[in-house]
C-alpha positions as CSV (number, residue, x, y, z in Angstrom):
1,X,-242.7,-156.9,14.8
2,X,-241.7,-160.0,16.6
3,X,-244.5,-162.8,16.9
4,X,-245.4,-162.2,20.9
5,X,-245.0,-158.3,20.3
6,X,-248.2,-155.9,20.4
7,X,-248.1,-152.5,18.7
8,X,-246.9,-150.8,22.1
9,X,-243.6,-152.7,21.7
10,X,-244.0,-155.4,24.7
11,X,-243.2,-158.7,25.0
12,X,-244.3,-161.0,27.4
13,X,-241.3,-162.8,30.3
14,X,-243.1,-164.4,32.7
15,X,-246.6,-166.1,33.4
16,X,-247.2,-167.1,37.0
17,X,-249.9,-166.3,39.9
18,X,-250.1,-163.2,41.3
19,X,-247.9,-163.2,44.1
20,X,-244.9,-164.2,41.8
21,X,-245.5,-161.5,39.3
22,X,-245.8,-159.3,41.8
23,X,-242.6,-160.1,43.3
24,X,-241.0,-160.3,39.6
25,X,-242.7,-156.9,39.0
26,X,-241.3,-155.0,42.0
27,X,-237.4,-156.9,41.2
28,X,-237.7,-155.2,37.6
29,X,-239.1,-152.1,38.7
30,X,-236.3,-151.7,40.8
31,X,-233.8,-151.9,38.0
32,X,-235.5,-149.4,35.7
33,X,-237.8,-151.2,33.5
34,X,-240.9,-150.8,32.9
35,X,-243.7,-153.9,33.1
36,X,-247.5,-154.6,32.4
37,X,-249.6,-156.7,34.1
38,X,-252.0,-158.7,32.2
39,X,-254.7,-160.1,34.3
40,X,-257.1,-161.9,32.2
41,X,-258.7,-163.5,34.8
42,X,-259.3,-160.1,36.6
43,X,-260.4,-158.5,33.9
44,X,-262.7,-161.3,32.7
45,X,-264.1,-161.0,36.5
46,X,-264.6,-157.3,35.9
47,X,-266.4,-158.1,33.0
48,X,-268.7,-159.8,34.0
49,X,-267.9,-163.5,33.2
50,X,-265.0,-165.7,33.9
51,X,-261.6,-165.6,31.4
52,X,-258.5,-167.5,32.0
53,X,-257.4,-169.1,35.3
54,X,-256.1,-167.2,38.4
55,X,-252.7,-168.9,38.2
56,X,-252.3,-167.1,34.0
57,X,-251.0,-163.8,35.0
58,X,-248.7,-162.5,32.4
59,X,-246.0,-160.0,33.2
60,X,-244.8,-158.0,29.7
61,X,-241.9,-155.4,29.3
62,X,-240.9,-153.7,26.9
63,X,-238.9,-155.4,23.5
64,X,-235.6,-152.6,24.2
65,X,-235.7,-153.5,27.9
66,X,-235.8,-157.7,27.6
67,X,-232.2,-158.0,27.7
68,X,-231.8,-156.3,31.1
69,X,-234.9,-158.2,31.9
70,X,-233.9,-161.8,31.3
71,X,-230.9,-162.0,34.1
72,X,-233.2,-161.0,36.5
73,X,-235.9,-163.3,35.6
74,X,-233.5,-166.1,35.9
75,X,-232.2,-165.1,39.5
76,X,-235.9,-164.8,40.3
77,X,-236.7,-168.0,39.2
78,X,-233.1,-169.8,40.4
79,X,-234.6,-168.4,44.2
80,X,-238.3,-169.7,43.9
81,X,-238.6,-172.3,46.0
């Protein structure tokens, strides 16, 4: 197992706020692959106490889909302005 992959077989791509891994989820989605959103902060919130910071949101996809992931992480982040 590779050292930022859980037993589900993701791997985390990108860490933003929310309105960029939003954006980055919907781009992937629209290719076909597969994401989680982990929202420490959120959840922490949900919780009951405070976890994390609202600008750690971590977007994960699946180990077999990161290659066709990473070229469109790079054109996402190549746009950001």
């Amino acid at each position: 197992m590779k050292k930022d992959e859980n037993k589900e077989g993701f791997v985390h791509l990108y860490s933003g706020s929310e309105v960029r891994v939003i954006l980055l989820k919907g781009l992937l989605e629209d290719k076909g692959i597969d994401v989680i959103v982990q929202n420490d902060y959120q959840s922490g919130i949900s919780a009951g106490f405070a976890g994390g910071t609202v600008n750690t949101i971590r977007l994960k996809v699946h180990s077999s889909d990161l290659d066709k992931a990473q070229p469109v992480l790079e054109d996402f982040i190549q746009n950001q302005h």
